[in-house]
N, C-alpha and C positions, 0 to 999 in steps of 0.2 A: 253629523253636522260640522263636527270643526276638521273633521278631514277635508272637507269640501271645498271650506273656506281656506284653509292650508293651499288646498289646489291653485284657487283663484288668485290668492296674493302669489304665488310662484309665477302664473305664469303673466299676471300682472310686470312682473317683474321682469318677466322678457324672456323664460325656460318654454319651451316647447310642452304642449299640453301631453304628446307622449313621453316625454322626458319626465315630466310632472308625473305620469303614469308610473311610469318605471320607478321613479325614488319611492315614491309613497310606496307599493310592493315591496319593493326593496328591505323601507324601513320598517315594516309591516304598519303604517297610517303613526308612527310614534311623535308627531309633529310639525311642526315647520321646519327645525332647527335642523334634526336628523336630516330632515329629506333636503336642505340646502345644501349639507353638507354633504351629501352623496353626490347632489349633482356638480357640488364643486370637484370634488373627486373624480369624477367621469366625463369631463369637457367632449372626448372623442365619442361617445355613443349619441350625440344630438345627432339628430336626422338631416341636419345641415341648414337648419331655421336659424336664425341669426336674432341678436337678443335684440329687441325692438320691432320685431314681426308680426309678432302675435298680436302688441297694440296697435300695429300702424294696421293689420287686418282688421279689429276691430272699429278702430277709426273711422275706414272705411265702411266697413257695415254701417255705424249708425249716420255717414255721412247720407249712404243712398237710400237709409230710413228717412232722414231727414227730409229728402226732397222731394215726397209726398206729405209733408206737414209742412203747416203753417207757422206750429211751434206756440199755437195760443191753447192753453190750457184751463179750461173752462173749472170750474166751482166746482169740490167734490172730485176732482180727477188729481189731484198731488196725490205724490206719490215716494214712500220712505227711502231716502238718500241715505240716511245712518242712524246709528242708535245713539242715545245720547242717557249721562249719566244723570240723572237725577239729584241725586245727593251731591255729586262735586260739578256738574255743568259739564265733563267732558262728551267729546262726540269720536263713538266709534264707527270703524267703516263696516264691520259687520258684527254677527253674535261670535264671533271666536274670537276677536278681540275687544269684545264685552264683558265675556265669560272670563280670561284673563286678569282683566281690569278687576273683575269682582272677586277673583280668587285672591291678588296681590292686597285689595283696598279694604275686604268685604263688604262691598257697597252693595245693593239687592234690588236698589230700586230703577229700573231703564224703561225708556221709554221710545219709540218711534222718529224721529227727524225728516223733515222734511229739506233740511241743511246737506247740500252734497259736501263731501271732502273734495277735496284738492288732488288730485289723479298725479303722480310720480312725473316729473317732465324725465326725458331721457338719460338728461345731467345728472339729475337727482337717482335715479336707478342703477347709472353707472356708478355713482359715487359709492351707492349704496352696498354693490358687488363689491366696490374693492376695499369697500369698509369690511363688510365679512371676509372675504377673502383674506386680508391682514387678519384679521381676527381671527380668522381659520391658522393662518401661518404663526401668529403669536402663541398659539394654545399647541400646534405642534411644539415649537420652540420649547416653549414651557414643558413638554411633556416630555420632551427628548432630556431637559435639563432635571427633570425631575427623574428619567428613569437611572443618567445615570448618575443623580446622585445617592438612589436607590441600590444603586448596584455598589458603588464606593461604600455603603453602609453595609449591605448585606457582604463584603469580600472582609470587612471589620471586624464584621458580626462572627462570618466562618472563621480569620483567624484569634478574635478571642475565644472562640466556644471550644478552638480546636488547644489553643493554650491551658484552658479550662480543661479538659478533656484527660489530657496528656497529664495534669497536675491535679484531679481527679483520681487519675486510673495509680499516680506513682502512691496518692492517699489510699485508697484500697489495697494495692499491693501487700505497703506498710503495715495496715490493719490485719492484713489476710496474718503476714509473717507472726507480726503478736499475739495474733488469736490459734495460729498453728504451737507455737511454741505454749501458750497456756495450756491449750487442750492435751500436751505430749507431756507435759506436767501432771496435770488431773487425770491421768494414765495411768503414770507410775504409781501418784498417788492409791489411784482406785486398785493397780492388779498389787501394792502391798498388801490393801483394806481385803481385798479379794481370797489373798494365801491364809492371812491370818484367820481369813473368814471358815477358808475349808478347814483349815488346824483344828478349829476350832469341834467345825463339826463331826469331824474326824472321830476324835477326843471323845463328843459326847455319844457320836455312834459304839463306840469300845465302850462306853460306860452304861449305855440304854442294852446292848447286847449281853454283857455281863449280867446287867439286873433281870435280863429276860431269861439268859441261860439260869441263873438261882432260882427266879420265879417257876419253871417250868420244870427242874429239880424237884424244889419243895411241892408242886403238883401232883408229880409224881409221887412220889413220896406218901402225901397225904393221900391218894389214889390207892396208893398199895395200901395205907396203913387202913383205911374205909372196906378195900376190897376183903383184908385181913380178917376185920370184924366182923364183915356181913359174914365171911365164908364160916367162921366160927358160929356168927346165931345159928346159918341157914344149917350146918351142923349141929349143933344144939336143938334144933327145932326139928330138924331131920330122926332125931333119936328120939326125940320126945313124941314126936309122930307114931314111929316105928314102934315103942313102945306103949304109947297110949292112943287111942281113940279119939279121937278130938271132935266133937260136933260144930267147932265154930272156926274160922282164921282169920287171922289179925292183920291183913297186910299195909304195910305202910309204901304207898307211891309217891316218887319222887319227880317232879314236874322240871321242865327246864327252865321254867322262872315260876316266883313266887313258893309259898308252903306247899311243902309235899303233902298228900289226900289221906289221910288215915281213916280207914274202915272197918270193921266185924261182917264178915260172910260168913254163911254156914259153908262147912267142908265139903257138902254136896254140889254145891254150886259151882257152874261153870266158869271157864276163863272167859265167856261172851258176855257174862252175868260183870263183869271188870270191865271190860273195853265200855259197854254201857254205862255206865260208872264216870267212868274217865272220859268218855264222848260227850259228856253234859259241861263238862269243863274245858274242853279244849274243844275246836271247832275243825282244828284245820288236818290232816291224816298223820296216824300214829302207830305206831306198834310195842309192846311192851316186851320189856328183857328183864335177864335177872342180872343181876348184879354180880356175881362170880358164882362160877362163871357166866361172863356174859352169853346170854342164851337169847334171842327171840322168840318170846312164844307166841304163835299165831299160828293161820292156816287149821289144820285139824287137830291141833293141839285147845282151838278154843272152845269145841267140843268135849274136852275133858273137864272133869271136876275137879275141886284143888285140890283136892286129899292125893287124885292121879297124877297131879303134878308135884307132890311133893309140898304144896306150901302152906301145908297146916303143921301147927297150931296157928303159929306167922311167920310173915316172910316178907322181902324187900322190893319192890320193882322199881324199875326206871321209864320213863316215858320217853320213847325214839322218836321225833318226827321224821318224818320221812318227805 
């Protein structure tokens, strides 16, 4: 609706209904103002209508409407010349400049007129053109004064930022140079912290290596002095075998952790009569040795008896996992 009306005041105005056409397209329907301005802009694409055409055509229309009427308008037959504002009394020419009025006032309440407006004399239309028109060249003026004082700002703008920039970039520099020089500092510092650091462990590696070479000495050592004694019971035990009869033996097993198993077998009994023994306590796969020499006895030695192995009266073992 108010494109329409937009239409009608244009070409009231004295624009060519397809010129009217073309702006409204133009502006896509954004107005009055847009599409006046376009066709101020475009003088040369008028079809060659001349601004005062369009009314003196319709003039004539409603002249040779006229002269089949009488022009007597009977009761019930008026008819709405403009809208008129309720609230303040104003009379518009149609609802788009109603709808206006009520957007600027918010006034809500209009009503129908029977009251015609005053129709633009020719004077009044032209005045009206070169009112916009100035106005149209006023707001270029303005915009050209304003772009370039936009441009005087922004050429300010680039050379403070670029001032800025330059005195910026010399501040970082600066900052790099002192933060380089600190870090070549806390360098030195850290590879002295560093050497002293290896000295150090150096020193305790010679000192953990020492205690390890003694400890592994004195292992030995007590190894021999262990293997010493057993080899002397298992010799003691050995004669006392050879020389007596022994119905029972006494072996003492020694576990890889926790107390070694001490037992009473009879002499008859097998090495399998052991491993079962020893399988009750340990879970995971083992084999059993003697102590000096170290011997592994298994396989078809676990079919013998201990007297056949030698280990009556008593004797030592060791538990191997494997």
């Amino acid at each position: 609706m108010s494109s329409k009306s937009d239409k009608d005041a244009l070409i009231d105005m004295g624009f060519s209904p397809d010129m009217v056409d073309k702006a409204m397209k133009a502006t896509k329907g954004a107005g009055l103002q847009p599409a006046m301005d376009w066709l101020l802009s475009h003088p040369e694409g008028d079809t060659g209508q001349q601004i005062g055409e369009s009314s003196s055509s319709s003039s004539s229309s409603i002249v040779k409407n006229n002269e089949n009427d009488d022009g007597e308008i009977n009761d019930g037959e008026q008819t709405a010349q403009s809208l008129q504002c309720n609230d303040c009394g104003k009379l518009f020419r149609d609802a788009a400049a109603a709808e206006r009025h009520a957007l600027k006032s918010s006034h809500v309440n209009f009503s129908e007129s029977t009251t015609a407006i005053k129709q633009l004399t020719e004077e009044e239309k032209q005045a009206k053109l070169d009112e916009l028109k100035k106005a149209m060249a006023d707001r270029r003026e303005a915009r050209k004064i304003a772009e370039q004082e936009e441009e005087i700002n922004r050429e300010k703008i680039r050379r403070k930022s670029g001032k800025e920039l330059v005195e910026a970039r010399e501040k970082i520099e600066e900052r790099e140079l002192k933060k380089a020089i600190e870090e070549r500092k806390k360098e030195k510092e850290q590879e002295k912290l560093a050497k002293a650091k290896i000295r150090a462990e150096i020193e305790a590696d010679k000192k953990a290596r020492a205690a390890k070479r003694e400890e592994q000495q004195r292992l030995v050592k007590a190894q021999k002095d262990e293997e010493t004694a057993t080899e002397t019971a298992n010799k003691i035990a050995f004669a006392n075998a050879v020389a007596n009869d022994y119905p029972e033996t006494r072996l003492q097993i020694k576990q890889p952790t926790g107390a070694p198993i001490i037992h009473t077998f009879q002499s008859s009994d097998t090495l399998e009569n052991v491993y079962e023994l020893v399988g009750q306590q340990i879970t995971q796969p083992f084999k059993l040795m003697t102590t000096f020499p170290r011997k592994i006895l298994d396989g078809e030695n676990r079919e013998k008896t201990l007297k056949e192995l030698n280990l009556a009266p008593s004797a030592a073992l060791v538990v191997n996992l494997s």
